[in-house]
N, C-alpha and C positions, 0 to 999 in steps of 0.2 A: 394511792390509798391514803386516807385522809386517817388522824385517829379517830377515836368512838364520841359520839357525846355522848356526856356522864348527865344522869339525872340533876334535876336540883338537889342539892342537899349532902351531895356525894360528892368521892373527888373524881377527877379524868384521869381515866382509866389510862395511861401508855399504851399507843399501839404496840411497842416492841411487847411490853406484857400480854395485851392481848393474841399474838402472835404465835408468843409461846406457850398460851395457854392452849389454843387448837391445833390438837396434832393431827396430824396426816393419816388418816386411820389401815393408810394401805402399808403403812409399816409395823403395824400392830396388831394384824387380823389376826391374830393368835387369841387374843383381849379379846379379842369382840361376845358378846353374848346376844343368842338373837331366840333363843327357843324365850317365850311368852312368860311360862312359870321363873325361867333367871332373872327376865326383866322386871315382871312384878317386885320379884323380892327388893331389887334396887329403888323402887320405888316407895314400895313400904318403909325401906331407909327413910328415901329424901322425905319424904312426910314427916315421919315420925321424930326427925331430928329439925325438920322444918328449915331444912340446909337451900341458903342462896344462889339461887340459878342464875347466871349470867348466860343471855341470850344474843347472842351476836349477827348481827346480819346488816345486807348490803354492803358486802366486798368488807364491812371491819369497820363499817363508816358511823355505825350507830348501835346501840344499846339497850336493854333494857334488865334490869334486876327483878326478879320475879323469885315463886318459892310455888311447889307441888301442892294442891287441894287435893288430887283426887285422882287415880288411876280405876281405868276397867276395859273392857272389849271396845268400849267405843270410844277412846280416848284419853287424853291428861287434859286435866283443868289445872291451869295454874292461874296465880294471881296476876292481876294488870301493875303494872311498875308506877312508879311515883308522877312521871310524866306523862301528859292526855296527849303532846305532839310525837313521844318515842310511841307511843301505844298503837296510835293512829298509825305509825311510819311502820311497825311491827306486823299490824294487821295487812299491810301490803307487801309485806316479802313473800315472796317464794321460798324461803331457805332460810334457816336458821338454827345456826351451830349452837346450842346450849353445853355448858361448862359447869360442872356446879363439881364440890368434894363430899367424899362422907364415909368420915373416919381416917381421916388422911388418904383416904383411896382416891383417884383422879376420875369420875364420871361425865362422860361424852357422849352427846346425840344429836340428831338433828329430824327436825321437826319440818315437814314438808308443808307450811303455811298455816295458818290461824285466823279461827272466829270468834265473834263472840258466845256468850252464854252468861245466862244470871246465878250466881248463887249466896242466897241469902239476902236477895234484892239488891244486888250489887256486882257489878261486871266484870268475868274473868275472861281469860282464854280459853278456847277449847283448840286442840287440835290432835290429831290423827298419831295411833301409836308410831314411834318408830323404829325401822326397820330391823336396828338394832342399837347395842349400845356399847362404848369401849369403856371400861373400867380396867384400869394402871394402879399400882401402886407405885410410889414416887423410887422405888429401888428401878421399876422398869424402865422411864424415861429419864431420869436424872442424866443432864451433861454435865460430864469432869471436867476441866479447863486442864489442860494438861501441865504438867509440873516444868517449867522450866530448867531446874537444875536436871531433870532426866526427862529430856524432850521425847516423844514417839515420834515416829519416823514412819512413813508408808511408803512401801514400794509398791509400783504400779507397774503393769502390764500394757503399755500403750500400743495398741494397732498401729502397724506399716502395713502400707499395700507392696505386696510380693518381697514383702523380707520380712524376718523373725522381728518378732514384737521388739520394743523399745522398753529399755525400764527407766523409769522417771521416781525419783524421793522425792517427796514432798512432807513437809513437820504438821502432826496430828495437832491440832489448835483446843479439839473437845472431843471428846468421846463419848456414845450411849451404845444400849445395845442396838439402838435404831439407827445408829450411823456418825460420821463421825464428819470435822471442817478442818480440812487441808490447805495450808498458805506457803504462799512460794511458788508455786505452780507457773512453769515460764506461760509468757502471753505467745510464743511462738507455736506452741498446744494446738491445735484444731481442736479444743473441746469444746462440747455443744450438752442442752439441759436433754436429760433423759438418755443419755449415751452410758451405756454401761462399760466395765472395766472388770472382767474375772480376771482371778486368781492375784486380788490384790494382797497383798502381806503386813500384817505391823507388827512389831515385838512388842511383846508387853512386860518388861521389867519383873523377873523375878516371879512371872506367870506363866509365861507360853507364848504361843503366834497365831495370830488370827490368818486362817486366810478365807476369806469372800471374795463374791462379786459386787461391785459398787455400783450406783446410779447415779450421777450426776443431776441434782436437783435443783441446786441453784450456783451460777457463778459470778465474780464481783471480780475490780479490780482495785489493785492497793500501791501503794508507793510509799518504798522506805524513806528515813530519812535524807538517807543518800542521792534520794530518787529515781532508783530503782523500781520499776514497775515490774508487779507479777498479779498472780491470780488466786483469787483463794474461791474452793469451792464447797459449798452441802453438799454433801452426801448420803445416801441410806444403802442399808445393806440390803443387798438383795438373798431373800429367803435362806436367812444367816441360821445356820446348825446351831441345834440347842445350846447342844457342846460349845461350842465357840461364843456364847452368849452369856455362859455361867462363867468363862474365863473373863469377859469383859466386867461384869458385876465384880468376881473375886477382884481383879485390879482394880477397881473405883472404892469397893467398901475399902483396901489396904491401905491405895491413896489417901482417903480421905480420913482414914482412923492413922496413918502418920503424921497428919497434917492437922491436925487436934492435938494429937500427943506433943510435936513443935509447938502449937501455939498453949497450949498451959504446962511448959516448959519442965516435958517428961521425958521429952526426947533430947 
């Protein structure tokens, strides 16, 4: 996957930015809102504040910046974007992740293809409500980088065939409540993407202990300076208790309100 091309006049967009701007909404389905009057209202927002929609499609490969004209039963009209060749490339996707904010809340959707339509003797988008929409505020998805003077620590429950599980530590690298990136991980692992892991454990400093099931999302591999090769993997929690989700928040807003305090030298 290539990054995005940025309109004229804009800058280029990072794919790593892009990236983490669309989130995986099966770890969020909590968020989701899909009855018609929730989605309106959001809508009503993005109009009214006239808030920049970034449209994403083709695997990440291309772009367009657009904004809401107009919501009803038969659709959103939004505006056509600065460039006639991303317009053109837009009106041939199949798929396309829209990202926009409003009021610092994170709004997410996707729009199942686009036509045109005039309005005001001038060409927009039309395309087909969707199905639904993920709205985040930045407390839900926020990743903590973990504090190195008090690293987290996961123990994991690794499957043996015909003997008691294995426990493997591995050091938490980031934490949300959507999941978290574990480095160190031997490469001698048989782990594989979508392999789950219950009854995984972390402490959290002066909070509590998580314990979930993990998914294995994405894995890489890394080499210390020593050259040392291990594995570092994504993560998301699988169908992670409230409870255990209000403890991950409490230790991110602590972390991050001593970690202010440190840096305007209160602490």
């Amino acid at each position: 996957m290539t990054s995005p091309s940025a309109e004229p006049g804009s800058s280029p967009t990072p794919l790593a930015q892009v990236v983490t701007e669309v989130l995986p909404t099966d770890q969020f389905s909590q968020y989701l809102l899909r009855a018609r009057s929730e989605m309106f209202t959001v809508f009503l927002g993005l109009a009214a504040h006239v808030s920049q929609i970034t449209m994403i499609f083709n695997e990440g490969r291309d772009m367009v910046l657009t904004s809401l004209i107009s919501w009803s039963d038969d659709g959103l009209v939004l505006d056509f974007g600065a460039s006639a060749e991303m317009n053109g490339k837009a009106l041939k996707a199949g798929k396309l992740f829209c990202v926009t904010q409003l009021e610092k809340v994170k709004i997410q959707f996707i729009l199942r293809g686009l036509t045109t339509v005039q309005v005001d003797g001038r060409p927009a988008f039309l395309a087909a409500l969707p199905d639904s929409i993920l709205r985040l505020q930045r407390r839900e998805y926020y990743r903590l980088a973990a504090p190195v003077a008090r690293p987290l620590v996961c123990r994991l429950q690794f499957p043996v065939v015909d003997a008691p599980s294995h426990l493997i530590e591995a050091r938490v690298s980031d934490i949300s409540v959507g999941g978290v990136c574990l480095v160190g991980l031997p490469l001698s692992l048989p782990l594989e993407t979508d392999m789950e892991l219950p009854g995984s454990t972390i402490e959290l400093p002066d909070i509590g202990s998580i314990i979930a099931s993990l998914r294995l999302c994405a894995l890489a591999e890394n080499a210390s300076r020593s050259g040392i090769r291990t594995r570092r993997a994504g993560c998301e929690f699988v169908n992670l208790p409230r409870q255990m989700a209000t403890l991950i928040q409490r230790y991110i807003f602590k972390t991050e309100r001593e970690r202010k305090s440190r840096e305007s030298g209160l602490a």
